[in-house]
Each structure stands twice: as structure tokens, then as C-alpha cells.
PyMOL commands that place a pseudoatom at each C-alpha (Angstrom):
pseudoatom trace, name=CA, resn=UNK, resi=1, chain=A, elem=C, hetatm=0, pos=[-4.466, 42.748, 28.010]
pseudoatom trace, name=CA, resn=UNK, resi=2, chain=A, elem=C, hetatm=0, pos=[-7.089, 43.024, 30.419]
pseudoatom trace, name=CA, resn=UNK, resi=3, chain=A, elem=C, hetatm=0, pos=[-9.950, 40.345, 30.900]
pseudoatom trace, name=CA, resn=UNK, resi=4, chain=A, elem=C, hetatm=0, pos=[-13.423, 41.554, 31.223]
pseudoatom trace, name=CA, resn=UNK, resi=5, chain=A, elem=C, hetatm=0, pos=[-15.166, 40.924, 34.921]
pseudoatom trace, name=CA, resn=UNK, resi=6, chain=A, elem=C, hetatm=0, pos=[-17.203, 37.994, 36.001]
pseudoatom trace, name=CA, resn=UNK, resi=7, chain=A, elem=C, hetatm=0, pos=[-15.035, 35.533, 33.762]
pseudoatom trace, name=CA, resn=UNK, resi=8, chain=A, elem=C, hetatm=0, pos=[-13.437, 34.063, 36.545]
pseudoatom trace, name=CA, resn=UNK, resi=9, chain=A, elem=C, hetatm=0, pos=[-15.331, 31.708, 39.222]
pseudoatom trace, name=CA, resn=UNK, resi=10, chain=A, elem=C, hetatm=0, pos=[-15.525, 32.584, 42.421]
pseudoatom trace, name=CA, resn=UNK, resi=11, chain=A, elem=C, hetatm=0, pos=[-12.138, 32.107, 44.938]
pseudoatom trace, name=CA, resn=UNK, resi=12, chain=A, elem=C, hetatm=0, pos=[-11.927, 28.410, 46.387]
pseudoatom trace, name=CA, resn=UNK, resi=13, chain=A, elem=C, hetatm=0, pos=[-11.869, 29.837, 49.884]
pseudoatom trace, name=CA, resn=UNK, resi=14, chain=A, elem=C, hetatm=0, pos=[-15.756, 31.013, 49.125]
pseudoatom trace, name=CA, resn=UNK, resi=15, chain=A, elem=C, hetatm=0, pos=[-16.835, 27.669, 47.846]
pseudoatom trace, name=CA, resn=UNK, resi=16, chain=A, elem=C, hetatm=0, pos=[-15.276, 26.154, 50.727]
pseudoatom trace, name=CA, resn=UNK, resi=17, chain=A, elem=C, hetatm=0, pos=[-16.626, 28.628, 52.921]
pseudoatom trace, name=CA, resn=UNK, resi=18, chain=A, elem=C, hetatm=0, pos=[-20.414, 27.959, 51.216]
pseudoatom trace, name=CA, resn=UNK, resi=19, chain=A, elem=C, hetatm=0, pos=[-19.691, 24.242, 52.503]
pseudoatom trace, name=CA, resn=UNK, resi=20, chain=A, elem=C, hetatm=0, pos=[-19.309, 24.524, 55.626]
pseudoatom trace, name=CA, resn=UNK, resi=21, chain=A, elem=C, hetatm=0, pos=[-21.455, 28.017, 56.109]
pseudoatom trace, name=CA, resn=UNK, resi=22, chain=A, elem=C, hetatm=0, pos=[-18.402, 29.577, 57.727]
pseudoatom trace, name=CA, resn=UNK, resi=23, chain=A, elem=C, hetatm=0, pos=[-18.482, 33.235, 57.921]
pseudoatom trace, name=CA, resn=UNK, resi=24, chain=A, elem=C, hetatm=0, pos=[-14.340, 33.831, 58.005]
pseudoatom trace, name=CA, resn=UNK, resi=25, chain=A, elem=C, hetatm=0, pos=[-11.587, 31.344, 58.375]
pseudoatom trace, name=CA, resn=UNK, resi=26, chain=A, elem=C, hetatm=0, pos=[-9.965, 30.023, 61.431]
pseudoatom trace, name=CA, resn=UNK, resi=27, chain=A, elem=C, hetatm=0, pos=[-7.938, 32.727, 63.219]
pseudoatom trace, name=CA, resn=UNK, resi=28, chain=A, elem=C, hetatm=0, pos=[-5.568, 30.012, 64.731]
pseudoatom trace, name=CA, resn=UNK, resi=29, chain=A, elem=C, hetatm=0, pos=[-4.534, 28.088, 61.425]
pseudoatom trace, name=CA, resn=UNK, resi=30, chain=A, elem=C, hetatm=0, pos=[-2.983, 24.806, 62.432]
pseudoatom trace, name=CA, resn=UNK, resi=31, chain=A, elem=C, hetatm=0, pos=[-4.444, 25.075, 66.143]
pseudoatom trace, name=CA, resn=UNK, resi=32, chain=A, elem=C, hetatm=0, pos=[-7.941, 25.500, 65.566]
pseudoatom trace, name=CA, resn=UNK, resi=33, chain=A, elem=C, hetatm=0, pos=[-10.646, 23.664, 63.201]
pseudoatom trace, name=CA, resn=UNK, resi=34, chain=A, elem=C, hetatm=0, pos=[-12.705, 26.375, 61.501]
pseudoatom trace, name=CA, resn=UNK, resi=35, chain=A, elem=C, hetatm=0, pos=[-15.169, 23.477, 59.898]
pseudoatom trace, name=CA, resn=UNK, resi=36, chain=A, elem=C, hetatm=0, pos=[-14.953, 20.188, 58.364]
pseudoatom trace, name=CA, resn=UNK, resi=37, chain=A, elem=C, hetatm=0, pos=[-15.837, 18.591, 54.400]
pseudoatom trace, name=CA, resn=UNK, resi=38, chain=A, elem=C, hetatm=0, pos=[-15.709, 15.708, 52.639]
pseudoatom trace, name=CA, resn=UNK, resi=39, chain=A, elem=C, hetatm=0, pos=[-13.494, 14.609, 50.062]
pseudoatom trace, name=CA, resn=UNK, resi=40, chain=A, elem=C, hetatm=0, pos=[-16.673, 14.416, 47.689]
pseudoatom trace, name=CA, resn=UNK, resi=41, chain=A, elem=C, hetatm=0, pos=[-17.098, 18.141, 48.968]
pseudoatom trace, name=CA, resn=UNK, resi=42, chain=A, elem=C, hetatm=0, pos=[-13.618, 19.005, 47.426]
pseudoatom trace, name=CA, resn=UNK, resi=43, chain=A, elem=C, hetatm=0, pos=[-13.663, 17.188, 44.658]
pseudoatom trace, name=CA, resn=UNK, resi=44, chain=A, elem=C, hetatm=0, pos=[-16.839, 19.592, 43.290]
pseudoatom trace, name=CA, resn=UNK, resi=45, chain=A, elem=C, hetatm=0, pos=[-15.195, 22.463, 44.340]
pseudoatom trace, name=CA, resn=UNK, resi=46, chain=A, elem=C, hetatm=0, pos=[-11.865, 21.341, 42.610]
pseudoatom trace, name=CA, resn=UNK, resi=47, chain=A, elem=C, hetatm=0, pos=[-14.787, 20.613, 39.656]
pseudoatom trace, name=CA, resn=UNK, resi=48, chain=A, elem=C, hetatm=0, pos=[-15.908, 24.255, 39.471]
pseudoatom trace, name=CA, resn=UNK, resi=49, chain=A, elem=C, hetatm=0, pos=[-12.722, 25.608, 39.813]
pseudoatom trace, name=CA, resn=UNK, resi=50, chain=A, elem=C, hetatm=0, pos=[-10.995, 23.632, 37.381]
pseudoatom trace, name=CA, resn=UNK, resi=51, chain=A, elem=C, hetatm=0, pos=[-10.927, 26.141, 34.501]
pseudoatom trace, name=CA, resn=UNK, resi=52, chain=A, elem=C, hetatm=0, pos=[-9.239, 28.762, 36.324]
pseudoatom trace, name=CA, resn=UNK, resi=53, chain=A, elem=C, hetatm=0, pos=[-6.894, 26.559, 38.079]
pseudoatom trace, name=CA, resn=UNK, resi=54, chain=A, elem=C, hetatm=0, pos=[-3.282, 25.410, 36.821]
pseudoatom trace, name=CA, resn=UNK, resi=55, chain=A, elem=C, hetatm=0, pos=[-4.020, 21.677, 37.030]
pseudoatom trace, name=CA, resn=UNK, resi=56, chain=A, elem=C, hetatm=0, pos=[-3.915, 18.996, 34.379]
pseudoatom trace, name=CA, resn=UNK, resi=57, chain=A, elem=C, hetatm=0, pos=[-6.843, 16.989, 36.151]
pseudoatom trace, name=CA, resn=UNK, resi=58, chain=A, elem=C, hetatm=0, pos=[-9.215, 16.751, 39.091]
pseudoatom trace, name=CA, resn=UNK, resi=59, chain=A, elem=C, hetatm=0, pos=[-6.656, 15.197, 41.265]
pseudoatom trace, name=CA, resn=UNK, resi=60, chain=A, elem=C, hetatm=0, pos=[-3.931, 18.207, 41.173]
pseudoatom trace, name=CA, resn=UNK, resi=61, chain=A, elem=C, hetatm=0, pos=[-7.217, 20.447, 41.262]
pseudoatom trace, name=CA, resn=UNK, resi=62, chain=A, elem=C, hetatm=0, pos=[-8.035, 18.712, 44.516]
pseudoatom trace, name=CA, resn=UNK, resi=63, chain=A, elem=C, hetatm=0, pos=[-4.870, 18.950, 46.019]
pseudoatom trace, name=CA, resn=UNK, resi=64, chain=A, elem=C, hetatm=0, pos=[-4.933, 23.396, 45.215]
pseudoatom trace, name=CA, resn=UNK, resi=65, chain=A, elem=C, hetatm=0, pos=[-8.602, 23.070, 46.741]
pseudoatom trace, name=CA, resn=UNK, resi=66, chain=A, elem=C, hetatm=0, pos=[-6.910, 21.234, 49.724]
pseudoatom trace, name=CA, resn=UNK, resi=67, chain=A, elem=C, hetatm=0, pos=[-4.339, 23.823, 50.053]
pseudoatom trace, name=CA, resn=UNK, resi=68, chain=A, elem=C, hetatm=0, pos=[-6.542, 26.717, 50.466]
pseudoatom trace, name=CA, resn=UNK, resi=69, chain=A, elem=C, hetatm=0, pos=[-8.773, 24.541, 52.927]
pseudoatom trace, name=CA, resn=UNK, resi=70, chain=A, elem=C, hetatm=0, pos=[-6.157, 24.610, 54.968]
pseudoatom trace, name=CA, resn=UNK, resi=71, chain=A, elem=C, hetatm=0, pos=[-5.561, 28.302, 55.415]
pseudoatom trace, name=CA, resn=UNK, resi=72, chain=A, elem=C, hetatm=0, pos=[-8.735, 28.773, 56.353]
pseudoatom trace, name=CA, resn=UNK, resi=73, chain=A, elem=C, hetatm=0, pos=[-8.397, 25.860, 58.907]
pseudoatom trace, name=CA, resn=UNK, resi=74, chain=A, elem=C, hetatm=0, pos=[-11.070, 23.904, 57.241]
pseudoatom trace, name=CA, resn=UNK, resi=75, chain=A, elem=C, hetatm=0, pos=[-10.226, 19.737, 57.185]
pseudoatom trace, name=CA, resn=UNK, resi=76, chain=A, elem=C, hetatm=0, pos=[-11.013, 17.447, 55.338]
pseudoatom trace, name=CA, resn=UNK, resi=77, chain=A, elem=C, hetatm=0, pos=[-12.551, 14.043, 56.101]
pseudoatom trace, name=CA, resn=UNK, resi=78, chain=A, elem=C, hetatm=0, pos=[-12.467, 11.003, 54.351]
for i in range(1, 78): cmd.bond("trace and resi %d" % i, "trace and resi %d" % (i + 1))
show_as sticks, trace
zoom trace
């Protein structure tokens, strides 16, 4: 069963790249801060992503978001 293209939203790391108009991701994850966003910033990213994510509601959505924030070396404030 294949699914037909554009279904799916866009990756979280793009949205959370869009945020903080990053280019790439931090090459020195865990050393380095690539770019900073809010926690209202994540929570409408967890909102668009919602439908394609495996979470039951907008708090484990935020916490996937979160995840992939931080391989990219993006933090969240707030």
C-alpha cells in the first residue's frame, strides 16, 4: 500500500527550522545553540504536525517536536 505524495506535512525539523530562519542544524549538538523558540513556538508546530505524529494529544506532540529540536541544537525557552 503506497500513499500518494504531498499527504504528509512537512518534517518538524523544517518547521522548526522556519522559526528560527536557520539554514541547517547545529553541527555541535549538545555544545552549540543553533537558535532558540518558545514554548508557544512548539506548541504550533506540535499543532501542525499532530496528524502525522503518534501522539494522543498536544502535550506528547510537544514533547516529539522537542525531541527533534534538539538534534538540530535548537532550545527552547520558556
Amino acid at each position: 500500500m503506497t500513499s500518494s505524495p504531498g499527504l504528509k506535512t512537512p518534517p518538524a525539523t523544517w518547521y522548526l527550522k522556519q522559526a528560527t530562519g536557520l539554514k541547517s542544524g547545529s553541527k555541535l549538538v549538545g555544545r552549540e545553540v543553533a537558535g532558540k523558540i518558545t514554548q508557544a513556538q512548539l506548541r504550533e508546530i506540535a499543532e501542525k504536525k499532530m496528524k502525522d505524529l503518534n501522539a494522543n494529544d498536544i502535550e506528547a506532540a510537544m514533547q516529539i517536536v522537542l525531541g527533534s529540536a534538539r538534534s538540530i541544537g535548537i532550545e527552547v525557552k520558556g
